[in-house]
C-alpha positions in Angstrom: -31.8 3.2 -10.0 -28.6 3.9 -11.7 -25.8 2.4 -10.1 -23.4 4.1 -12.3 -22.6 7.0 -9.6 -21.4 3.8 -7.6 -19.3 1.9 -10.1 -15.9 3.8 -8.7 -17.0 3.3 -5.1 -18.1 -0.2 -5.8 -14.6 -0.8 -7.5 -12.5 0.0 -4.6 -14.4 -1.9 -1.7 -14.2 -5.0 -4.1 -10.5 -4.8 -4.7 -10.3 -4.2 -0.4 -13.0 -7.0 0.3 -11.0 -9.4 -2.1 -7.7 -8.4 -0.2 -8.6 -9.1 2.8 -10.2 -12.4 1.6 -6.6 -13.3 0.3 -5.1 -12.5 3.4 -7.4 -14.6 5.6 -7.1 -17.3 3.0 -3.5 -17.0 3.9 -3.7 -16.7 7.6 -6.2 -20.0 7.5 -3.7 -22.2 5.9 -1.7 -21.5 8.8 -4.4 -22.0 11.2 -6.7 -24.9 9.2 -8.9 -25.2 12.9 -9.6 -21.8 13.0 -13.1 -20.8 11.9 -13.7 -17.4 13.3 -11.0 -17.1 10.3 -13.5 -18.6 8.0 -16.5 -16.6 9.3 -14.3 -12.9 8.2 -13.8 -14.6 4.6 -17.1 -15.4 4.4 -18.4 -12.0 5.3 -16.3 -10.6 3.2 -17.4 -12.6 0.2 -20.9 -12.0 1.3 -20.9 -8.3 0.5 -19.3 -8.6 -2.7 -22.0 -10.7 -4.1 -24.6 -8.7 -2.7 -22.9 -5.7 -3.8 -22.2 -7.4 -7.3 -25.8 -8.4 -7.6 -26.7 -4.8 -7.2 -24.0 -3.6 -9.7 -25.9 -5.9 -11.8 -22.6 -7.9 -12.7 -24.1 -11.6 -12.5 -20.6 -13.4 -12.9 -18.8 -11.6 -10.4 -22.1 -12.6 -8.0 -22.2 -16.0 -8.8 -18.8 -17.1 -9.1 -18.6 -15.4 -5.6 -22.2 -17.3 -4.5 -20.1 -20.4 -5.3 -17.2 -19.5 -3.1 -19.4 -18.9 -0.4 -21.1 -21.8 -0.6 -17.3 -23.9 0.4 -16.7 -21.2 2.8 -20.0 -21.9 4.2 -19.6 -26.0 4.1 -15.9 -25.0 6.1 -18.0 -23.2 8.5 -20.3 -25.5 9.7 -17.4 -28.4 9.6 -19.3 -30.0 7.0 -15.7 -30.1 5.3 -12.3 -29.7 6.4 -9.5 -27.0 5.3 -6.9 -28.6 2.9 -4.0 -27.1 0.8 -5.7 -28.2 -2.5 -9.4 -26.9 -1.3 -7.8 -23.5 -0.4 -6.0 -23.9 -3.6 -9.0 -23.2 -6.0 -10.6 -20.9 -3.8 -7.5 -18.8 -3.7 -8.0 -19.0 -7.7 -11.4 -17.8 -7.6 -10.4 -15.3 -5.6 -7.8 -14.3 -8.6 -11.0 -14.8 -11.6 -12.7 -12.5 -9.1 -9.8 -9.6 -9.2 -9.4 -10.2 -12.9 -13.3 -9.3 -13.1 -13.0 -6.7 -10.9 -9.8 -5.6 -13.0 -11.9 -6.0 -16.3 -15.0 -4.0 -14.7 -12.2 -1.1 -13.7 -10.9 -1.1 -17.3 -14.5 -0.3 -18.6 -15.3 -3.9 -19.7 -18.4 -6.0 -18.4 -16.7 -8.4 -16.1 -17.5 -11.5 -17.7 -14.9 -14.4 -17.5 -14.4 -18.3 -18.2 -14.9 -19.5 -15.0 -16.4 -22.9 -15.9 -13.7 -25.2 -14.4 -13.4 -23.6 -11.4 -17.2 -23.4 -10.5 -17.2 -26.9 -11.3 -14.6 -27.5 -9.0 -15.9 -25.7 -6.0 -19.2 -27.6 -6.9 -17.3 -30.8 -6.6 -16.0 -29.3 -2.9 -19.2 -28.9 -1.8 -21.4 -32.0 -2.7 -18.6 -34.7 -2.7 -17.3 -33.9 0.6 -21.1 -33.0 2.1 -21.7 -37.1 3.8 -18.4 -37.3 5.1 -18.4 -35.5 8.1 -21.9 -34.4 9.8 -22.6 -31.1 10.9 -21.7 -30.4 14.3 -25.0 -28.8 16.1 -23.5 -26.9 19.7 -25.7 -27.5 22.5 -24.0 -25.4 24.6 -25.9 -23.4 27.2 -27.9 -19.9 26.4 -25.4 -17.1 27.9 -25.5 -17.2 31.9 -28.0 -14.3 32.8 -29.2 -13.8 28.9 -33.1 -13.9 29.9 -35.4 -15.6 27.1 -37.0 -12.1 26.1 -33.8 -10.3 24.9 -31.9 -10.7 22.2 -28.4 -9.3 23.2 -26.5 -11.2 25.6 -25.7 -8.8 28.8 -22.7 -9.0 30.7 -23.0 -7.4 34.4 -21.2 -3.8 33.8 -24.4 -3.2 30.9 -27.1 -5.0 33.1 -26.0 -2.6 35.9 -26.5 0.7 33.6 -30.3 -0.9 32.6 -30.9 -1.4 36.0 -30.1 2.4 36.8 -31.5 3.7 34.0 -34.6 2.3 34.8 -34.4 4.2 38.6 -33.9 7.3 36.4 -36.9 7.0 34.9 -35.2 5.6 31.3 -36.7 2.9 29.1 -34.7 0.5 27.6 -34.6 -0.8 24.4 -33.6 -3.4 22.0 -33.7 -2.2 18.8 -33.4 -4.3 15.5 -32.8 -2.9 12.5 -32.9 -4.6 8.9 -32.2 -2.8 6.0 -32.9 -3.4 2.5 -31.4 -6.2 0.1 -30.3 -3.6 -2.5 -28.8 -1.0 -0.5 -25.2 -0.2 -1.8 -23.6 1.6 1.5 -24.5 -0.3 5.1 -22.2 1.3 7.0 -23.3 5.2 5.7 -26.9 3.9 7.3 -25.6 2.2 10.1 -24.0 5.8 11.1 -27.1 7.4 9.8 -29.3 5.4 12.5 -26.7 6.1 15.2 -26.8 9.8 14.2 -31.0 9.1 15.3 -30.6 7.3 18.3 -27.5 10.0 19.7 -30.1 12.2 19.8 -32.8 10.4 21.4 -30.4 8.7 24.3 -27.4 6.3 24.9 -26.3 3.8 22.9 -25.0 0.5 25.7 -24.4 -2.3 23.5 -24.5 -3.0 19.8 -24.6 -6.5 18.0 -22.3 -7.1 15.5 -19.8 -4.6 17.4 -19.2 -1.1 16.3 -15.6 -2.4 14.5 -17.7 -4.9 12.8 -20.1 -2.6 11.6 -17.5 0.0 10.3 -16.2 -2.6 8.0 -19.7 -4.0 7.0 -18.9 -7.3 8.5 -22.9 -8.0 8.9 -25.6 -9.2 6.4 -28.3 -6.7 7.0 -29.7 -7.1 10.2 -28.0 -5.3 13.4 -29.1 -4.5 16.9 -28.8 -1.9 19.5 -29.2 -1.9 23.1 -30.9 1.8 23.8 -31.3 3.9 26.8 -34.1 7.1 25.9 -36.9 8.7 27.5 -38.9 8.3 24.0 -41.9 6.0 23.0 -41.2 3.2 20.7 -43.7 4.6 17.9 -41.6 8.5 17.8 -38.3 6.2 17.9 -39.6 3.5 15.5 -40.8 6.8 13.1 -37.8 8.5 13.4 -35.8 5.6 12.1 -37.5 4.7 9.3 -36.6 7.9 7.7 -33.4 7.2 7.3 -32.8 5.8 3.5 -32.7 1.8 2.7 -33.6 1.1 6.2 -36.3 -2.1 5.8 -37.9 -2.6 9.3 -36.9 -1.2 12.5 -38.4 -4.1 15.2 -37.9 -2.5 18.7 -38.7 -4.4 22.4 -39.1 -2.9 25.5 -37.1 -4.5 28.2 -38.1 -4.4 31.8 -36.7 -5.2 35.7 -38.4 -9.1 35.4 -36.1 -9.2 32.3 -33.0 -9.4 34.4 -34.7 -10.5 37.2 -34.9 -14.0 36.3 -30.9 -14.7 36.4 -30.0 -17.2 39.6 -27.7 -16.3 42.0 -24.6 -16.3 41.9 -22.7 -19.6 42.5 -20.4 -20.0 46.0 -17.2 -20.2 43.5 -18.1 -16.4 42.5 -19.0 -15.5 46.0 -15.4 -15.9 47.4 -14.1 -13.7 44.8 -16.8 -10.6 45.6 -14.4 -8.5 48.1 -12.4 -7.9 45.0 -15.7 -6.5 43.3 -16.2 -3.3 45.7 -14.8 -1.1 43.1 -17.4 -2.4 40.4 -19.7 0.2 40.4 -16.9 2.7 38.9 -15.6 -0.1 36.2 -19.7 -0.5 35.3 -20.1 3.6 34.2 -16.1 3.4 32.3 -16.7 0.5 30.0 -20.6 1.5 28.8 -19.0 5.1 28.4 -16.3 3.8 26.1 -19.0 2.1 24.2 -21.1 5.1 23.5 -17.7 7.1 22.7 -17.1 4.1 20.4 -20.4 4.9 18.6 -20.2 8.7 18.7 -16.5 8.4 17.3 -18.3 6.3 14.3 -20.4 8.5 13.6 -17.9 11.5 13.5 -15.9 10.0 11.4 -13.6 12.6 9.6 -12.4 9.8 6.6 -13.7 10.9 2.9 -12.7 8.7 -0.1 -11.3 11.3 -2.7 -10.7 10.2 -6.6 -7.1 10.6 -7.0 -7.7 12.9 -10.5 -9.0 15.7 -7.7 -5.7 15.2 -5.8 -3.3 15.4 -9.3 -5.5 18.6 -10.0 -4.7 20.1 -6.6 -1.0 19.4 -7.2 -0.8 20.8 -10.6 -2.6 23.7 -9.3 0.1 23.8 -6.3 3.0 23.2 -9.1 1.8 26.6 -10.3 1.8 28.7 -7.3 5.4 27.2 -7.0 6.1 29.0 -10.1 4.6 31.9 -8.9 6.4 32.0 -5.5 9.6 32.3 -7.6 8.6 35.1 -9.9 7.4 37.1 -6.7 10.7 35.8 -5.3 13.1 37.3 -8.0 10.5 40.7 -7.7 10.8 40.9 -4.5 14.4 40.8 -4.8 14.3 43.5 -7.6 12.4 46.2 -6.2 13.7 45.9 -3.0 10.6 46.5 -1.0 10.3 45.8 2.5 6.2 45.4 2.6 6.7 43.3 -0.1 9.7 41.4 1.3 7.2 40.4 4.5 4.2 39.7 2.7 6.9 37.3 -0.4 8.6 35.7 2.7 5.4 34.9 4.9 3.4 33.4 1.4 6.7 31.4 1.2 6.1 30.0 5.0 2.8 29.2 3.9 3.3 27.7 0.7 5.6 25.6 2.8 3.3 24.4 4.9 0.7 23.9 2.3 3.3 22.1 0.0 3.8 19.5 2.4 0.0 18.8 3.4 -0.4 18.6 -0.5 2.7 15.9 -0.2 1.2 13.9 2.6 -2.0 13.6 1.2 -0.9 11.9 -2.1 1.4 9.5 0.4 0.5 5.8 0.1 1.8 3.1 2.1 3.4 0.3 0.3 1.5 -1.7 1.7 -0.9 -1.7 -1.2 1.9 -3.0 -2.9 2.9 -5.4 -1.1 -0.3 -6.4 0.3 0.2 -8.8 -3.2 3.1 -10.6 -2.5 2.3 -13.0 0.0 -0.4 -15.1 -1.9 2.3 -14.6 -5.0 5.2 -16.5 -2.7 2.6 -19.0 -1.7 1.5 -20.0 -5.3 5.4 -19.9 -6.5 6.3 -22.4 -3.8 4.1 -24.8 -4.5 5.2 -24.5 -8.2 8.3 -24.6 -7.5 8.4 -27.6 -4.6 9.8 -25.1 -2.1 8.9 -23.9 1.5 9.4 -20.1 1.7 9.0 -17.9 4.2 7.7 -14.4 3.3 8.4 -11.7 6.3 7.2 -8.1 6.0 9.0 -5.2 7.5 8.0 -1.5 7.2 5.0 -1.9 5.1 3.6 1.6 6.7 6.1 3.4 4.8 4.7 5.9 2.5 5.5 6.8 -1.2 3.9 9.4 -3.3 1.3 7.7 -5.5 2.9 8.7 -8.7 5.9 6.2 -7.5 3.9 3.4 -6.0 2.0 3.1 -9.1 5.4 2.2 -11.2 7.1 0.2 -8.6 5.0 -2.3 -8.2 6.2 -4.1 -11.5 9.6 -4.6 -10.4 9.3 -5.3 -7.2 7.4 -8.3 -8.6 10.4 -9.4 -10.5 13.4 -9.1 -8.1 10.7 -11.0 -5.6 10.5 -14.2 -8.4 14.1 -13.9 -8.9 15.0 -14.4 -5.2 12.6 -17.7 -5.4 13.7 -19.1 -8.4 17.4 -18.3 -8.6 18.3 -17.7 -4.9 16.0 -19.9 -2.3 17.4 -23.7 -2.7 15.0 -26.6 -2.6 14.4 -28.3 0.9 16.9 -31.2 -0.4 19.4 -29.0 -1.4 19.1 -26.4 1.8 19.5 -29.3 4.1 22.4 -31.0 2.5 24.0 -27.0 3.4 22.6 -27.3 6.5 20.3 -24.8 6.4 16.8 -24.6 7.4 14.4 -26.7 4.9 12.2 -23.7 4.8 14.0 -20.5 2.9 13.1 -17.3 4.2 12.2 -13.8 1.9 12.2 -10.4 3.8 10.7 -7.6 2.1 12.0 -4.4 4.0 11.0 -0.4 3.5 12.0 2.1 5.4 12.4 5.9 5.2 16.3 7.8 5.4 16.3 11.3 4.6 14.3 12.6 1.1 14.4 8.6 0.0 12.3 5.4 0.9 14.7 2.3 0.7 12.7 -0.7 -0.2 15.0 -4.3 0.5 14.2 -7.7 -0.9 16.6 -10.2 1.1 16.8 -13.9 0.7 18.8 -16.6 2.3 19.1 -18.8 -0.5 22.3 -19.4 -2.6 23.2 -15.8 -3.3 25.1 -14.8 -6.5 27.8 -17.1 -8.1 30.3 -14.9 -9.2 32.4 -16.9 -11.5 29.3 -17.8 -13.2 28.4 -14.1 -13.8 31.8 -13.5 -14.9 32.2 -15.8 -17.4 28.7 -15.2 -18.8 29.2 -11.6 -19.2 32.3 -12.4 -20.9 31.1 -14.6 -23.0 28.5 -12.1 -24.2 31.0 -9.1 -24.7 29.2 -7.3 -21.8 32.7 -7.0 -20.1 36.6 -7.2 -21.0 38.9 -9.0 -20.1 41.0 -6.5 -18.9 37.6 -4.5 -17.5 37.0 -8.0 -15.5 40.1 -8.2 -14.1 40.0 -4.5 -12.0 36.2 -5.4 -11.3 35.0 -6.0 -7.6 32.6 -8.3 -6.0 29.6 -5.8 -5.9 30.5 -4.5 -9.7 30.4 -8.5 -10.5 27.1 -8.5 -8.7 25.4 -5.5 -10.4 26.2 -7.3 -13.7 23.1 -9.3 -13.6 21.4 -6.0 -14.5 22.7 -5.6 -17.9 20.6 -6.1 -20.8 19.4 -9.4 -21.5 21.8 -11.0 -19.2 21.0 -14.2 -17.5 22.9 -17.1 -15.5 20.1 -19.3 -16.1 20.5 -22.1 -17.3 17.0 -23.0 -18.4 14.6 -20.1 -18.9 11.6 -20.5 -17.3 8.3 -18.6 -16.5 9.5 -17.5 -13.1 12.0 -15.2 -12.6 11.4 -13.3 -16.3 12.0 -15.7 -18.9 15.4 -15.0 -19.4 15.1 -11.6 -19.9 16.9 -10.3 -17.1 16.6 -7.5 -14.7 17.7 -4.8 -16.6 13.7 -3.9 -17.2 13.9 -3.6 -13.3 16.8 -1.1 -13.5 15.6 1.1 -16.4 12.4 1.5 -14.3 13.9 2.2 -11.1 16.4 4.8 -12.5 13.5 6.6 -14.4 11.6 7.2 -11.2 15.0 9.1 -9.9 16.2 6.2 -7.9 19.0 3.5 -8.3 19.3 0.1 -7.4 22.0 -1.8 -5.6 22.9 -5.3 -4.8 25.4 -7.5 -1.9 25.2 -10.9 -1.9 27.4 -13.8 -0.1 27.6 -16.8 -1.8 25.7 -20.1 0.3 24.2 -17.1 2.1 21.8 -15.1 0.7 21.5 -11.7 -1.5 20.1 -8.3 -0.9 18.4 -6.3 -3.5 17.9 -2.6 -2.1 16.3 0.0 -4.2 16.6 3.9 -3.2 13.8 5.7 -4.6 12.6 9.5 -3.9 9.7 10.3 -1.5 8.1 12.3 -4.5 8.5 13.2 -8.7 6.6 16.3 -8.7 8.5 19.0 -6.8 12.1 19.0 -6.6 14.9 20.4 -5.0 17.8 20.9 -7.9 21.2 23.3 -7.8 20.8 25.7 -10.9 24.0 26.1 -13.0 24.5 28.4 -15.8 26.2 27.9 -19.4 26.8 30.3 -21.7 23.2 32.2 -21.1 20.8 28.7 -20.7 20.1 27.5 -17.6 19.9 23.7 -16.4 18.7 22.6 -13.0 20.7 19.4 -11.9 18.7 17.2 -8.6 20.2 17.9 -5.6 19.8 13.9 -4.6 22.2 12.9 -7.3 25.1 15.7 -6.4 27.7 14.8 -3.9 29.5 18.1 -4.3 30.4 21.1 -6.1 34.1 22.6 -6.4 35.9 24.9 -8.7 38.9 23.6 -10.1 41.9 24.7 -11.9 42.8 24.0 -15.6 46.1 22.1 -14.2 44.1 19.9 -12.1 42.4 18.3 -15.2 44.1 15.0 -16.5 43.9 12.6 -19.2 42.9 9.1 -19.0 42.1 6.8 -22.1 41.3 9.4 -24.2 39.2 11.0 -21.5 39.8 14.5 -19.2 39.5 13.1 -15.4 39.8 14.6 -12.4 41.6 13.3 -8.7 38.2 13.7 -6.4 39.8 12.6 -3.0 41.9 9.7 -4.2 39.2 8.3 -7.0 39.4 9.0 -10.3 36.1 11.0 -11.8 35.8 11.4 -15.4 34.7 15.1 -16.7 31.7 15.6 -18.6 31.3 19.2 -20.7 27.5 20.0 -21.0 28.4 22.7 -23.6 29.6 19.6 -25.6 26.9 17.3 -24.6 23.9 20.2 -25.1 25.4 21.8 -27.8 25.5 25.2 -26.1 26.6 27.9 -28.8 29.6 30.2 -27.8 29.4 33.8 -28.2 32.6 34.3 -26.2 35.4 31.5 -25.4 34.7 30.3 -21.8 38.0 30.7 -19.1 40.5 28.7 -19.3 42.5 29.2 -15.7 39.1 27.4 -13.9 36.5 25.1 -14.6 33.3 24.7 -12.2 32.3 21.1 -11.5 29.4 19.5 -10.2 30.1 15.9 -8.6 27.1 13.7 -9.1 26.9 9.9 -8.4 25.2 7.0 -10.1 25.2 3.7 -8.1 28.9 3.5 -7.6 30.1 5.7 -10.3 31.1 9.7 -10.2 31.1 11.8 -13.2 32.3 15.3 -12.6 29.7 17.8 -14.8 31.7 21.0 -16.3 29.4 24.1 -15.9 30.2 28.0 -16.2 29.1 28.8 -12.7 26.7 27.8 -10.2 23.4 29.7 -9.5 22.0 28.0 -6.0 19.4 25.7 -5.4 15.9 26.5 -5.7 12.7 24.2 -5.6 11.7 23.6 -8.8 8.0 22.2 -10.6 9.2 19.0 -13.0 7.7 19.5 -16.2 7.3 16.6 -19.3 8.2 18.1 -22.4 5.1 16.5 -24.0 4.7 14.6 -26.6 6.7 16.1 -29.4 10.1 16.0 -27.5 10.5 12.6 -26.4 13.5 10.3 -25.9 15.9 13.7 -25.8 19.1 12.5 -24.9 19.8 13.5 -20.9 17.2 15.7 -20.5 14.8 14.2 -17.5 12.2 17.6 -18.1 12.1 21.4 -17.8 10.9 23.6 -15.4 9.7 27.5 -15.5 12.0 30.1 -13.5 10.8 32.7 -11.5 11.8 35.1 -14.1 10.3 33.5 -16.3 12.7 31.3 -17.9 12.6 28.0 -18.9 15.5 25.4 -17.7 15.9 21.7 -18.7 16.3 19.4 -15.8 19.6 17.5 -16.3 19.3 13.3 -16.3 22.7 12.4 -14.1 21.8 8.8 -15.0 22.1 9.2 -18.7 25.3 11.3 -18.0 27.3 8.1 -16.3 28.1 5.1 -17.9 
């Protein structure tokens, strides 16, 4: 079989599978008695060996075979939970994403994981004597006759009862299927798809939710209701692929028969039972709805090229819109007009299905950053706190591919510069444990994404003097500064208060990697912080990079497109109005001072005729903090424009984000405000 077709579909539900392991590894050191916690990690490594096995990668399998074998010991309380036992699964849980990782990148999977197979080895023979398996002798399920395997409660023994009046068999039907097969919930729904057919569905065992997310080995069973004989059932699913045996038992009235009656205690409360019989048709409905709604399901996994296709596709019917636009506007038509306006309605609409489709939640981001604080506190000797707000909030996938790198970084600099040790909190009376909150939200055409601490927050006569001890301020630049400018000062390049550089926070390089990044996706950062109290981080970003809404202004005969989310205004000014300051031409923009920036000076723009003096148009855009006024002929409008790269030969051009193509046909550069403002 080639298993090749699989290998991006295997890929995906390893990296989920291995998620979800972290995060119940996480919620079980919370909860060390809990081992319905235990029994979803071992599932969950259970089908990633066996889908490993099948892949053919052997040390993804047995590492994992190894892990299972702890999670199994933990299981049976053969061995108790303790921080350094969930310590070295949690790193064979990272060797596992690394393969996984390698496997992704095209390489075989194979990894040094000597030490730590030899340590979960250790886990699961030297602690096997201590504590003896405990073997539950609780009572069979009350009314569970001998010659069923499902266990019945009375609203699903009712329906068999009736069905039985109505002339119905019923069923229990168990299904295995085959060691190598590759997709068990596809079948599952396959066999469902059968059975729908042939009757009602009553009860399934593991539960349809379970089954959905594989959470079985290969054996499940169904409770069916049909009018069918077992051989045409039994025939009928067997055709479905990679299904092994299909075991079916008829059930009869002496099945059910054979329960005692009920005890006195549940006698005084069976006056409060006379509405039953409705309550036993709802929840047996809901069951079957359950199953149908499984097998309906309207949820395709689609390779993200196909969506970036579709876009660029889009990005070019965008550029067609205009041209039929600027036509339209020409010739004056009014067929033409209605047919250009309603395409425009539905490009609109289309535009933002294409949008929502390539939304991702951040939660895949920051799905990683509570086993990171976990690891970094123990390192570190602190107790920290991670809280998660918002992590629904979708970014286009283009963005939530780059953030994720920074976000790491400000996260390790709020543990190792701002959360205090336990020592040190107390002594300031705070709680021993430091909290982190990692925030996102939508407001407006942005996503906001905070990282807030409540550790010591920013020194800022220790930033001071280090930036002027490196030349990155003046004196005199110092003096006129205020407490958030002081703040943002950490961001410069190579700056760090640190007085030991350590592995951490960045090793001393500083966060101005984390800026760089941040402003080349279109967004800025900012930061507040309170001494003794805490700091917040919080990064603006834009919902998406690929279609954007710019104002178009005109020099000379180019055109540039400027994005509308860094302009705060636009205003025609006169010659007198324009000041000097230093050696530069500023501007009074209600009571601040904004210097002047001439794109024909900047761009070059040749002159064939001198440009009016009496009035100057002026586009305010905004940086963080800091306005720059930009000096333009005159203004165009706004339009919604496709950003273009400028490939690979023009690279690095000085504030020039990208172009787009007009709907005349034109080509404009896309100006880089950021660049502009200093």
């Amino acid at each position: 079989m080639d298993v090749n077709q699989y290998l991006e579909m295997f890929i995906e539900e390893s990296k989920e599978h291995l998620q979800s392991c972290s995060e119940q590894l996480l919620a079980l050191e919370k909860n060390p008695e809990d081992l319905t916690i235990v029994g979803e990690i071992f599932r969950s490594a259970h089908t990633l060996k066996g889908m490993s096995a099948t892949m053919g990668f052997e040390d993804l399998a047995n590492l994992t075979h190894k892990m299972e074998n702890v999670l199994d010991a933990i299981r049976n309380e053969k061995i108790g939970v303790t921080p350094e036992i969930l310590d070295v699964v949690f790193e064979s849980v990272d060797h596992l994403e690394e393969m996984v990782m390698d496997i992704a990148a095209g390489g075989d999977g194979k990894r040094d994981v000597e030490s730590t197979v030899a340590l979960l080895k250790q886990i699961e023979s030297g602690e096997e004597a201590v504590v003896a398996p405990v073997v539950s002798e609780a009572p069979a399920e009350t009314g569970a006759p001998a010659d069923t395997t499902l266990a019945y409660d009375d609203y699903e023994k009712t329906i068999i009862m009736q069905s039985f009046e109505q002339a119905f068999k019923a069923y229990e039907i168990s299904v295995t299927l085959r060691d190598d097969c590759l997709l068990k919930a596809a079948r599952v729904i396959m066999v469902f798809q059968v059975l729908e057919k042939e009757g009602e569905i009553v009860k399934t065992s593991p539960t349809i939710e379970e089954l959905e997310e594989e959470k079985f080995d290969s054996t499940f069973h169904v409770a069916f209701l049909t009018q069918e004989n077992v051989e045409d059932l039994q025939a009928k699913i067997m055709k479905v692929s990679e299904v092994a045996t299909a075991d079916i038992t008829e059930l009869t009235e002496a099945s059910f028969a054979t329960k005692e009656p009920a005890p006195p205690v549940e006698e005084k409360v069976e006056p409060a039972k006379a509405q039953a019989p409705a309550k036993q048709e709802s929840k047996p409905a809901k069951k079957a709805q359950k199953a149908s709604a499984m097998v309906g399901s309207k949820t395709i996994r689609v390779n993200i090229e196909r969506l970036d296709i579709l876009m660029n596709l889009f990005e070019e019917l965008v550029i067609d819109r205009g041209r039929l636009q600027s036509i339209s506007t020409e010739v004056n038509h009014n067929e033409l007009n209605e047919t250009v306006e309603r395409m425009s309605r539905v490009m609109g609409d289309l535009q933002n299905i294409i949008l929502t489709m390539r939304m991702v939640p951040v939660e895949t981001v920051f799905n990683r950053f509570p086993k990171m604080i976990r690891q970094l506190s123990r390192e570190l000797n602190k107790k920290i706190n991670l809280e998660i707000i918002g992590a629904e909030t979708e970014l286009d996938r283009t963005v939530i591919d780059e953030i994720g790198d920074p976000l790491v970084h400000l996260i390790r600099n709020s543990v190792d510069h701002g959360i205090e040790s336990p020592e040190a909190r107390i002594a300031k009376g705070k709680p021993a444990e430091g909290t982190v909150v990692l925030r996102a939200y939508h407001s407006g055409n942005h996503v906001f994404i905070e990282i807030e601490d409540d550790g010591a927050g920013i020194n800022k006569e220790k930033v001071l003097a280090k930036a002027l001890a490196k030349g990155v301020v003046s004196q005199e630049t110092a003096d006129a500064m205020t407490d958030k400018q002081i703040n943002e000062l950490i961001l410069a390049s190579g700056f760090s208060t640190a007085d030991q550089i350590s592995d951490v926070s960045g090793r001393g390089v500083g966060l101005d990697v984390v800026k760089t990044t941040i402003e080349s996706l279109g967004g800025n950062i900012s930061i507040d912080s309170i001494q003794d109290s805490g700091s917040i981080f919080s990064i603006q970003l834009p919902l998406t990079l690929s279609i954007i809404s710019v104002m178009l202004v005109e020099i000379e005969q180019e055109i540039y497109a400027i994005p509308l989310s860094s302009i705060i205004e636009t205003s025609i000014i006169k010659k007198e109005e324009i000041l000097s300051a230093h050696n530069q031409k500023v501007i009074n923009y209600r009571g601040t001072v904004v210097p002047l920036v001439f794109l024909e000076e900047i761009f070059e723009v040749p002159r064939t005729a001198p440009a009016s003096d009496e009035f100057h148009s002026v586009v305010v855009v905004r940086k963080g903090e800091k306005l720059a006024g930009l000096v333009v002929d005159s203004f165009i409008g706004q339009q919604e424009i496709v950003l273009k790269s400028l490939g690979d030969y023009l690279t690095n051009i000085f504030a020039i984000s990208g172009a787009t193509i007009l709907g005349n046909g034109k080509v404009a550069l896309i100006v880089d405000c950021n660049a502009l403002i200093k």
